[in-house]
C-alpha positions in Angstrom: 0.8 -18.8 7.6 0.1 -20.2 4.0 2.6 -20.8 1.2 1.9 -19.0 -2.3 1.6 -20.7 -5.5 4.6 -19.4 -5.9 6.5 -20.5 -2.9 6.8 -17.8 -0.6 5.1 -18.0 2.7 3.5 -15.3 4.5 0.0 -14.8 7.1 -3.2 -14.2 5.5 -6.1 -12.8 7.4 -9.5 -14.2 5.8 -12.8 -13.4 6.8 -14.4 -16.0 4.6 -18.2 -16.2 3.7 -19.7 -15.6 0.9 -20.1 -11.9 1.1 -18.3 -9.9 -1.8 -14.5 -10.3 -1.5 -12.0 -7.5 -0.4 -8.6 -7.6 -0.5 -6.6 -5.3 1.3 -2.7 -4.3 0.4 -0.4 -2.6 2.9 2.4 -0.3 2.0 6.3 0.4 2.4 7.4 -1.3 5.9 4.1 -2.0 7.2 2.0 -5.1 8.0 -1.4 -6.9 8.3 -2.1 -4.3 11.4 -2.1 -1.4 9.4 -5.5 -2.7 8.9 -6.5 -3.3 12.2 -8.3 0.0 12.8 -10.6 -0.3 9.9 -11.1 -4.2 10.0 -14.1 -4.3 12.3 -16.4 -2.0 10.1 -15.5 -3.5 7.0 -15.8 -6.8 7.4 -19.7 -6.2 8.2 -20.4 -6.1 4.5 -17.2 -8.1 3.1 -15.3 -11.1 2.9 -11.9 -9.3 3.6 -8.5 -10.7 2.9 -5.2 -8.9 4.2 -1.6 -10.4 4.5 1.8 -9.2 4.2 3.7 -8.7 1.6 6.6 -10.7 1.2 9.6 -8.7 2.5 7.7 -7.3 5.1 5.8 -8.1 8.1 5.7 -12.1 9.0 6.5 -12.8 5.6 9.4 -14.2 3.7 12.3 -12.1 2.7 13.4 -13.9 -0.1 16.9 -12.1 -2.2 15.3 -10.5 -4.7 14.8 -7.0 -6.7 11.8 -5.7 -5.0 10.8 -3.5 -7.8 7.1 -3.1 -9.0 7.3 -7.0 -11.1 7.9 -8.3 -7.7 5.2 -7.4 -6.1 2.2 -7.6 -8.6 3.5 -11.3 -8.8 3.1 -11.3 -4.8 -0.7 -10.2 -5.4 -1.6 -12.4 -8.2 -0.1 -15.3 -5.9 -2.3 -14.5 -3.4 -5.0 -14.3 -5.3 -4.5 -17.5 -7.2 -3.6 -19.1 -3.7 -6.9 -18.4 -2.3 -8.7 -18.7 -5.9 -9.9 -15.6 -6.1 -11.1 -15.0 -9.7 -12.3 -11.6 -8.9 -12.1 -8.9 -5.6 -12.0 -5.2 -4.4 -8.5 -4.1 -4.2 -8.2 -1.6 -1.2 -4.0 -0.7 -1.6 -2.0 1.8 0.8 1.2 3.7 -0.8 3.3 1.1 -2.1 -0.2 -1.3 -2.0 -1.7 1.1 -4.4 0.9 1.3 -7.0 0.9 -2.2 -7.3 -2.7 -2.1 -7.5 -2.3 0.2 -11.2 0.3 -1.9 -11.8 -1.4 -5.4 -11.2 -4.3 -4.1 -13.6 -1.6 -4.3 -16.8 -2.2 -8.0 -17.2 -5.0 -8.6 -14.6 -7.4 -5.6 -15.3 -10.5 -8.4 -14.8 -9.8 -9.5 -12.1 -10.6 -6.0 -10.2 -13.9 -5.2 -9.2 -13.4 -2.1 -7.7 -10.4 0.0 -6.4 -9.4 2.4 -3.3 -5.9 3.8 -4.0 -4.6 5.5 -0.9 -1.6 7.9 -1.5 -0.2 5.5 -4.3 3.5 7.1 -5.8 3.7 7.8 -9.2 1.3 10.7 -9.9 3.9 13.3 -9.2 7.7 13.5 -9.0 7.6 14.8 -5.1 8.7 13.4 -2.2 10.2 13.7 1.0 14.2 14.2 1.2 14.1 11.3 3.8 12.8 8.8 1.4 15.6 10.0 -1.1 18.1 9.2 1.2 18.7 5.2 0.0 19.2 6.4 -3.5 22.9 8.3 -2.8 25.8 6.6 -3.7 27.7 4.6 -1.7 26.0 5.3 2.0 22.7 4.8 0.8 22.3 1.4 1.4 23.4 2.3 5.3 21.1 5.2 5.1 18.4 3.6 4.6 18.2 0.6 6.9 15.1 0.1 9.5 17.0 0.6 12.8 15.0 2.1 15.2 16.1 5.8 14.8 14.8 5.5 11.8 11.7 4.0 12.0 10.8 5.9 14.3 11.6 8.8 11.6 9.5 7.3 9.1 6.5 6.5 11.6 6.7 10.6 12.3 6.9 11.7 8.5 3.4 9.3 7.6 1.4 10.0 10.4 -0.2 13.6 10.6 -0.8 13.5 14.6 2.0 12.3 16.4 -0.5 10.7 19.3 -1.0 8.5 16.7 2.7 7.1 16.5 1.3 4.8 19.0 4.4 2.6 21.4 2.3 -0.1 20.0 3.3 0.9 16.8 6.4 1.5 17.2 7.7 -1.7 18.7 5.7 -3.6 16.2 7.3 -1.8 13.1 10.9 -2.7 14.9 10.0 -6.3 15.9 9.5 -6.8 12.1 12.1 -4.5 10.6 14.9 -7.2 12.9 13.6 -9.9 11.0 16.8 -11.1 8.5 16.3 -9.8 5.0 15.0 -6.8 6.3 17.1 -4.4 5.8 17.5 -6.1 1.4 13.7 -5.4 1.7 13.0 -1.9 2.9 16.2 -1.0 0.9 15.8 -2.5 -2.2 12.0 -1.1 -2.5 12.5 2.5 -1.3 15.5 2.3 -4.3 13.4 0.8 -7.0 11.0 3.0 -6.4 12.7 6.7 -5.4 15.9 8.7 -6.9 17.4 11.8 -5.7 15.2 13.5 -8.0 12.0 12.0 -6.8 9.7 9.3 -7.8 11.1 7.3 -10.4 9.1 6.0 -13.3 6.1 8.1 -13.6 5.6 7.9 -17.5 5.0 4.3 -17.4 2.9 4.7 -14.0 1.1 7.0 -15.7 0.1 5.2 -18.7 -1.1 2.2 -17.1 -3.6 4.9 -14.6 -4.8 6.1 -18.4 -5.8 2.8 -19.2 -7.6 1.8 -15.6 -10.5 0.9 -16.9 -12.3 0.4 -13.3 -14.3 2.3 -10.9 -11.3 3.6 -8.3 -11.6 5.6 -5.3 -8.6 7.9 -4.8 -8.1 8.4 -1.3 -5.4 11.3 0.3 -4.4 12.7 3.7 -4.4 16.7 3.3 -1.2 16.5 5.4 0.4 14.2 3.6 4.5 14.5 3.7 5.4 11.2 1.8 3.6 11.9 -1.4 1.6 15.7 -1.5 -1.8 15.6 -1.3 -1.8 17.8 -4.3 -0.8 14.7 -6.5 -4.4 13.2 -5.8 -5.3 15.5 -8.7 -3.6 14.3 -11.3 -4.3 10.8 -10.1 -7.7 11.8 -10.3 -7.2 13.6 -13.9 -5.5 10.5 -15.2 -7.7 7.3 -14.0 -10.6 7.6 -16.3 -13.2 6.3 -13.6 -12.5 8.1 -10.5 -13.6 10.0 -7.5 -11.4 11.9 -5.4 -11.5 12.3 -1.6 -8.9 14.2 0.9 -9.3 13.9 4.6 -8.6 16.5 7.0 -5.8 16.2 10.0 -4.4 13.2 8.3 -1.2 11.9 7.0 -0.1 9.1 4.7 -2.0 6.6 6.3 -5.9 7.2 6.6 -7.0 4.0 7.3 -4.7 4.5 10.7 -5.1 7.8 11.4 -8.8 8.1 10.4 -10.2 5.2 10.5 -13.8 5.6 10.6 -13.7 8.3 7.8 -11.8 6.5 6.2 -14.1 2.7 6.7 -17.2 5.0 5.9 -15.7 6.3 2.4 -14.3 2.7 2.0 -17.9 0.8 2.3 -20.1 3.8 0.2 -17.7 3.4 -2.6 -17.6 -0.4 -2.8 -21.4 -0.6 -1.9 -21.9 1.1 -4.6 -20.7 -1.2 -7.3 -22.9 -3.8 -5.8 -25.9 -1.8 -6.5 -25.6 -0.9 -10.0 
């Protein structure tokens, strides 16, 4: 466990060495072992960094608005924490959005960029991730209790043999932490309406003006966020390659990890060799 620059604690994992630097951001509810699946082949050719975001995981859950300011400053703390002038940015769902939206003031200090299944390139979603945004029972709605976790773990994940007991327990050990429920709330809110995915226009104009090489990466079977979006993502970022993978939900790097560490490491490698 370290303590940000700007005084919220959570657990970093750091590879170290002086190989080129990787840092890794998780998504909605999820934690460090999101990773775990994918750690082992990519720290063969990286320094990799991975930790929690605050609100989530072992992490602090400080009161607080949880909206998309929130968490670039969590990824710019890190980053200045660990002084790391410059890095990949590998970001899941929620971790990718903050990636395009990290880049408005902090565009050189990103090498390179994987953006799994960010929201914000399309209005669509799931009616289960609009349920926090009704009046009055949303807030209830939407907590992490176990019925619902369990939910969400089944709407991500393409193959249910994948919503591992493992998995399960661990998403429920973290979701009774206090502040939990303020958390997951507070960022499915900020970031989802009844009628979808909630500011796309400003999403959108920071993509146009992602000035880095970024990997768009998309589960076919994607429920949270269509895999058709990946189009427009790709459409919109003005250096980008587009890749879907087959019998996989919104989490690649869980369900698919080797595709997904294989698509990972040719991308990044790249940049190093030009």
């Amino acid at each position: 466990m370290i303590k940000l620059v700007n005084g919220l604690t959570t657990r970093v994992l750091d590879t170290r060495g002086d190989k080129p630097t990787l840092v890794l951001i998780h998504g909605l509810a999820n934690s460090i072992e999101i990773w775990g699946r994918v750690l082992p082949r990519l720290t063969d050719r990286f320094r990799v960094v991975a930790f929690d975001l605050p609100g989530f995981g072992q992490a602090d859950r400080p009161v607080a608005a949880y909206d998309a300011p929130f968490f670039v400053e969590q990824l710019k703390a890190l980053l200045d924490t660990l002084e790391i002038a410059r890095a990949h940015l590998v970001g899941s769902s929620l971790g990718a959005s903050v990636i395009v939206r990290f880049s408005a003031a902090n565009l050189k200090r990103i090498d390179r960029a994987v953006l799994t299944a960010p929201g914000g390139f399309g209005r669509a979603t799931h009616p289960l991730m609009r349920l926090p945004a009704l009046p009055v029972v949303g807030d209830w709605l939407g907590r992490p209790t176990p019925v619902n976790n369990q939910l969400a773990l089944r709407l991500a994940i393409h193959d249910r043999r994948n919503v591992t007991p493992e998995l399960v327990e661990q998403t429920n050990r973290y979701a009774r932490a206090p502040g939990s429920d303020l958390s997951f709330v507070r960022t499915l809110q900020t970031g989802v309406g009844l009628l979808g995915v909630r500011e796309r226009d400003s999403f959108e104009r920071l993509a146009r003006k992602f000035d880095r090489p970024a990997l768009v990466v998309w589960g076919r079977q994607d429920r949270v966020f269509p895999s058709p979006q990946s189009e427009r993502a790709a459409a919109l970022l003005p250096l980008s390659e587009r890749i879907l993978i087959d019998e996989c939900g919104h989490y690649p790097q869980w369900e698919q990890p080797d595709v997904f560490a294989t698509v990972v490491d040719h991308f990044l490698i790249q940049g190093s060799q030009t």
